[in-house]
C-alpha positions in Angstrom: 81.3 107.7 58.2 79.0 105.2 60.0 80.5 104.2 63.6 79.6 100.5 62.3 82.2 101.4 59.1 84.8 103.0 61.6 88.8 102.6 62.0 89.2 98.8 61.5 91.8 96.3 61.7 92.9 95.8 58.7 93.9 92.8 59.1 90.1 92.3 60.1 88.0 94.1 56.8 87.7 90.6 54.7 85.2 90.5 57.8 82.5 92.6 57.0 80.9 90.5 54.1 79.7 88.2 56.8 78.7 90.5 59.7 75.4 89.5 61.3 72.4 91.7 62.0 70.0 89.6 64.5 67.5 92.2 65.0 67.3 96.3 66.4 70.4 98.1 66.6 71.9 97.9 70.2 73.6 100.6 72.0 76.6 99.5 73.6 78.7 101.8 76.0 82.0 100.8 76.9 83.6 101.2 80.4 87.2 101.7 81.1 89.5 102.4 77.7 92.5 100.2 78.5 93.7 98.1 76.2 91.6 95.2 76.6 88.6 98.0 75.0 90.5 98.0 72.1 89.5 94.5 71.2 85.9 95.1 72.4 85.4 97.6 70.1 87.3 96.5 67.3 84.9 93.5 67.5 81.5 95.4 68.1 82.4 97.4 65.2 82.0 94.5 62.7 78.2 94.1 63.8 75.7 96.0 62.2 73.4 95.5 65.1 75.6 97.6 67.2 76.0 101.5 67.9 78.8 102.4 70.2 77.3 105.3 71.8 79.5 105.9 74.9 82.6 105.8 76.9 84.2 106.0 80.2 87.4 106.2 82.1 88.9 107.3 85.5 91.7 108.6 83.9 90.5 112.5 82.3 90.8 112.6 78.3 91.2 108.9 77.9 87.4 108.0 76.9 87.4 110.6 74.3 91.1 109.9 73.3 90.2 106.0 72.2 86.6 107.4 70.5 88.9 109.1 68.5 91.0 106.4 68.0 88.6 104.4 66.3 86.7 107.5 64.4 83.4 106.6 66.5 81.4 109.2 65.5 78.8 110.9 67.2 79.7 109.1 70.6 80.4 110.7 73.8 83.1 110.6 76.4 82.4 110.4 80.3 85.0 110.7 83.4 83.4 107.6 85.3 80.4 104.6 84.9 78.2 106.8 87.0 77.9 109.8 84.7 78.2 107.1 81.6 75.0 105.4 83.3 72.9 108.1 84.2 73.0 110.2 80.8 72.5 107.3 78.1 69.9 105.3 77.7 72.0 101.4 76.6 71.5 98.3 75.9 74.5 97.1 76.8 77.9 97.8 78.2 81.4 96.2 77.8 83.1 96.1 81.6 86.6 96.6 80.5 88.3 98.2 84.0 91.1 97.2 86.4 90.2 94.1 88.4 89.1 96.5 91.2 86.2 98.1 90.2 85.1 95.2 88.2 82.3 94.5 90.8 81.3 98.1 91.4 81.0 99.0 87.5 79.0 95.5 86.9 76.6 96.3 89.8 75.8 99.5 89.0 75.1 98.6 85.4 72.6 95.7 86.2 71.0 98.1 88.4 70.0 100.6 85.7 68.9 97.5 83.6 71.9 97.1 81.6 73.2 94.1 80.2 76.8 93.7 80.8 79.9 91.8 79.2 82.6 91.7 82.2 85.6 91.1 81.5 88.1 88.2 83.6 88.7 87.8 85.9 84.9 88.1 87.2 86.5 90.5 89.7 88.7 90.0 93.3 86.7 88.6 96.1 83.9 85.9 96.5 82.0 88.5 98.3 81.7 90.7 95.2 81.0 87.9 92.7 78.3 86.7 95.3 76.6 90.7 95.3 77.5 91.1 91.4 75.4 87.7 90.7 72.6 89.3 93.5 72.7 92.5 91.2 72.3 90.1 88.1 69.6 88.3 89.4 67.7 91.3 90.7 67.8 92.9 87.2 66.6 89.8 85.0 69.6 91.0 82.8 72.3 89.4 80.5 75.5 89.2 82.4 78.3 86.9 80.6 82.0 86.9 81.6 85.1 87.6 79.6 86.3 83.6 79.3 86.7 83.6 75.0 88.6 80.3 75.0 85.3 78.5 75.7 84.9 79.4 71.7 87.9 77.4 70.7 86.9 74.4 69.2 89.9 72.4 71.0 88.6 73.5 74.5 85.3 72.2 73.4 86.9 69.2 72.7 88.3 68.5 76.2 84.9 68.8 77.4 83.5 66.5 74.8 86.0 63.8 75.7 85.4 63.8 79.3 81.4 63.8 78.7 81.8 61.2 76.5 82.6 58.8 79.3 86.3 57.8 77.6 87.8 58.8 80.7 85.3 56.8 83.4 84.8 59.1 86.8 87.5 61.8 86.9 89.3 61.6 90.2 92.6 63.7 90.0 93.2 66.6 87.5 96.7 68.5 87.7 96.3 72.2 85.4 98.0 75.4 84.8 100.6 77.4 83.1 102.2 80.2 83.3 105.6 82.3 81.2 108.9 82.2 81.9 109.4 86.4 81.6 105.1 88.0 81.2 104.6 90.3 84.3 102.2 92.3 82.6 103.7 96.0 81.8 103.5 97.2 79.2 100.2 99.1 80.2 101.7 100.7 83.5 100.6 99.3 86.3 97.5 98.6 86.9 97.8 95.5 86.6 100.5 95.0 89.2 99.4 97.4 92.2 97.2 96.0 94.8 94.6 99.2 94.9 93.8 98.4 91.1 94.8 94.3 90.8 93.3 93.0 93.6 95.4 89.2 92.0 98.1 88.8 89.8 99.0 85.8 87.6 96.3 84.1 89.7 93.5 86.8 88.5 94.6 87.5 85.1 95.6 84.0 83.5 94.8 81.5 86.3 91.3 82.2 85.7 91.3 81.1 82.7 93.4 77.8 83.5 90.6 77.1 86.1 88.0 77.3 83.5 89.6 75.1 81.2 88.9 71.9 83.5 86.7 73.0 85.6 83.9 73.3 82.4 85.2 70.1 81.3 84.1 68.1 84.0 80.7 70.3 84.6 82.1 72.8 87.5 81.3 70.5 90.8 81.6 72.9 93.9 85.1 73.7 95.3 85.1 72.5 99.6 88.8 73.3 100.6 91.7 74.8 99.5 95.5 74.9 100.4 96.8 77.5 98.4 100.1 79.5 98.3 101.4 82.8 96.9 104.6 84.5 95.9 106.3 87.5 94.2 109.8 86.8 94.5 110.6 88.1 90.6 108.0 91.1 90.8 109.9 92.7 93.7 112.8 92.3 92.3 114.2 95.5 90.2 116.6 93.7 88.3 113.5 91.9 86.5 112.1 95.3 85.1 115.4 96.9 84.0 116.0 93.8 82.1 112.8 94.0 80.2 113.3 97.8 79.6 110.6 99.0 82.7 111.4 101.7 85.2 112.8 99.7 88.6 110.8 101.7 90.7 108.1 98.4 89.4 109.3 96.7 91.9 108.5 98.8 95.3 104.6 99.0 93.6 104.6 95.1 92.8 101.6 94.6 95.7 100.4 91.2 94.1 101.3 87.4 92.8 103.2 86.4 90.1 103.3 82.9 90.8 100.3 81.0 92.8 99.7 77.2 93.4 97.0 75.3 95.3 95.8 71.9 96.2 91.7 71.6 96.0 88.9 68.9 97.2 85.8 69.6 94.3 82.6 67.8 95.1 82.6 64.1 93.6 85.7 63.2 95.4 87.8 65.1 92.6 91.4 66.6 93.3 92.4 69.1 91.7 96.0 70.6 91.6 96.8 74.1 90.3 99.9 76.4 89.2 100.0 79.5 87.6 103.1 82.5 86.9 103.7 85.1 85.5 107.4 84.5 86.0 109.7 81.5 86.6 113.0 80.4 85.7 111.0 77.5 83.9 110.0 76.9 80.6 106.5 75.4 82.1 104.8 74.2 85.1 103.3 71.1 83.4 100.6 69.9 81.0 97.0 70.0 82.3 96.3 66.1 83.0 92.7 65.1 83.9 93.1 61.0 85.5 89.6 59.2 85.1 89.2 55.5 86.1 88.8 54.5 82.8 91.6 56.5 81.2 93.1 59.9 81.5 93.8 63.2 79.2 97.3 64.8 78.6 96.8 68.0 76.9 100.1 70.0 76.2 100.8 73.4 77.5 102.0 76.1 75.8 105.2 78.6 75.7 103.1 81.4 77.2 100.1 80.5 79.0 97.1 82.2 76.7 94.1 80.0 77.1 94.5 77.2 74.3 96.4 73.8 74.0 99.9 73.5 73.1 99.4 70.8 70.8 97.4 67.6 69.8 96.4 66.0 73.0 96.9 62.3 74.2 93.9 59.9 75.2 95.9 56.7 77.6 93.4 53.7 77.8 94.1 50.0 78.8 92.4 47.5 76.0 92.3 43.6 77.2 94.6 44.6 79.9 97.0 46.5 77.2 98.1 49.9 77.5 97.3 51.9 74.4 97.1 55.7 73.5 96.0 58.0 71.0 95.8 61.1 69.8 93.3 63.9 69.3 94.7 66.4 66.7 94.5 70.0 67.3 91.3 71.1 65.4 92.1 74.3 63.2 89.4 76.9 64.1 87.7 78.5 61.3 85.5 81.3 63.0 85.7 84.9 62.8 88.5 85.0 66.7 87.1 83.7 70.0 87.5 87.5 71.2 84.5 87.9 68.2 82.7 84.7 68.8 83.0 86.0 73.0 81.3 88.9 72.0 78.6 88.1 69.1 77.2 85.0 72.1 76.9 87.6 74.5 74.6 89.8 71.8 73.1 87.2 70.8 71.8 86.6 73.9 70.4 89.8 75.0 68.8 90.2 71.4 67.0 86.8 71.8 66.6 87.0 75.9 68.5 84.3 76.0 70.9 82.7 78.2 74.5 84.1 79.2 77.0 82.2 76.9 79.4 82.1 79.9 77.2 82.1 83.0 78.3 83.7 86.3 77.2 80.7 88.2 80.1 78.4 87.4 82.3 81.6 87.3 81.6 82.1 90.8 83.3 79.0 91.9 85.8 79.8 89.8 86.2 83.0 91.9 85.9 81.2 94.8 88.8 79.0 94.1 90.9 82.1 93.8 89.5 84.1 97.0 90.5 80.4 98.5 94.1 80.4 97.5 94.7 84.1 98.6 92.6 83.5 101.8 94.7 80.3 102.4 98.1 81.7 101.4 97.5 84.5 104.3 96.5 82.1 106.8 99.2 79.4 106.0 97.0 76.6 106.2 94.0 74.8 104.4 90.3 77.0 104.6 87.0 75.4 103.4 85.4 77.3 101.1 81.8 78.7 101.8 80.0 80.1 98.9 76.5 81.7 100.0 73.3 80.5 98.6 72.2 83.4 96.3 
């Protein structure tokens, strides 16, 4: 069996009359075999202009367990990106490891002239998103980052509204999300350990709640930053028995699972942030984006997950009169953003084109989360500094 016919979804094999072949077969290699690879390479296996030639993980068996998996045949296994890197000869790679070695696996890629799809966050620190984009720019490489809700038409729509000029100058935008029970353990703990996390809630889902205005109103440069951390419900033991996890969770918890912050953007725009993992709350809020002309209520949702929670509400005054409306959610019709995330990115490095998500708005949006944990330590606000790359 072809790798490109392999173990599919089956949910996803009505797909394959419309799979897309843009030009020469690429040969993709895929680093890290969490979970998150899963939906990489159930996704590169619809495309016809794809070979999946190679895989890698720390942990020893696991590469060639998930080739197996998915009936990849022909592919080989590797203990780490180094040994991945230095016996194939790829097109491309999927950077699909703890938040930790996101920077180091990148870096080394885009050194050996590989394009790379890095998964979110972009990775922990300012300082490696500033020598990841040196890395990028050094190598005249594709690099895209792991935001998919950029493809949902209703994000698009946020954007649309606010470039539109309906709202007038945006001045004060308040954004997040977050669940009531979703520490993230199912997998172990990688995601909640310090050595392998670097973040928590802030990382992981904040990332994405940054993203959502920040591309709306064009990504202006962050200046300052009060931010604030806590863990009160992922140290606590109790938590993890209750959802059926060892207790033990609790004395590795070494990250946040709730994070808020207050920050000054260029343009005179406020912006005022909360994310969680955990919180005896149903929500923190809807995201609301106040222009002088009007403002922009979009709903949140039960579990944070990088969409709207329901049609969204434009308030304007007319002749002095107060009057709203509504924008209804628009049903998307594509193929899954994690597909659409995916086929942009190999579109691009078939065409030479641009990165579909660029790292240079994602690196404020790292910056804005080195701020927060930066401030949180300190107890006070910091400016941020972002170096000229």
């Amino acid at each position: 069996m072809s790798n490109t016919m392999a173990h599919l979804d089956p949910n996803a094999v009505t797909l394959q009359e419309s799979r897309l072949h843009t030009g020469k077969k690429l040969k993709v290699g895929i680093i890290g075999t969490g979970w998150i690879a899963d939906e990489h390479i159930r996704q590169y296996l619809e495309m016809d202009d794809v070979e999946i030639v190679a895989a890698a993980d720390l942990v020893e068996g696991k590469a060639a367990a998930f080739l197996k998996k998915w009936n990849v045949e022909g592919a080989r296994s590797y203990p780490d990106h180094t040994s991945l890197l230095e016996n194939e000869e790829l097109d491309a790679v999927s950077v699909c490891t703890y938040n930790a070695t996101h920077a180091e696996c990148t870096i080394a890629a885009l050194n050996k002239g590989v394009n790379v799809l890095l998964e979110k966050p972009m990775c922990v620190t300012l300082e490696e998103a500033v020598e990841i984009i040196k890395a990028e720019k050094a190598s005249g490489k594709v690099l895209s980052i792991g935001f998919q809700p950029r493809f949902d038409p209703n994000m698009q729509m946020i954007k649309k509204i606010v470039e539109s000029g309906e709202l007038g100058d945006i001045y004060y935008i308040q954004t997040g999300g977050g669940r009531r029970r979703g520490i993230p353990t199912p997998f172990g703990t990688s995601f909640i350990q310090k050595d392998t996390a670097g973040v928590g809630a802030l990382g992981d889902i904040g990332c994405y709640s940054l993203d959502m205005v920040l591309n709306a109103i064009g990504y202006p440069k962050p200046l300052t930053v009060t931010g604030y951390r806590s863990n009160f419900f992922g140290k606590d033991p109790n938590y993890f028995t209750v959802e059926g996890r060892p207790a033990e969770y609790a004395e590795l918890f070494g990250v946040d699972d709730f994070a808020a912050a207050f920050i000054r953007l260029e343009g005179g725009i406020i912006l005022d942030f909360r994310i969680a993992w955990a919180m005896n709350l149903d929500t923190p809020g809807d995201t609301i984006i106040m222009g002088k002309k009007g403002s922009l209520r979009i709903p949140s949702t039960d579990c944070w997950n990088g969409s709207v929670g329901g049609a969204m509400t434009v308030y304007r005054d007319v002749s002095g009169q107060g009057v709203e409306y509504k924008v209804p959610i628009i049903e998307y019709k594509g193929k899954g953003l994690f597909y659409d995330k995916i086929r942009s990115f190999l579109d691009a490095v078939q065409t030479g084109g641009e990165a579909p998500i660029p790292s240079s708005q994602i690196l404020y949006n790292q910056a804005i989360i080195d701020g927060i944990v930066k401030s949180a330590e300190l107890g006070r606000e910091v400016e941020i500094d972002i170096p000229t790359v």
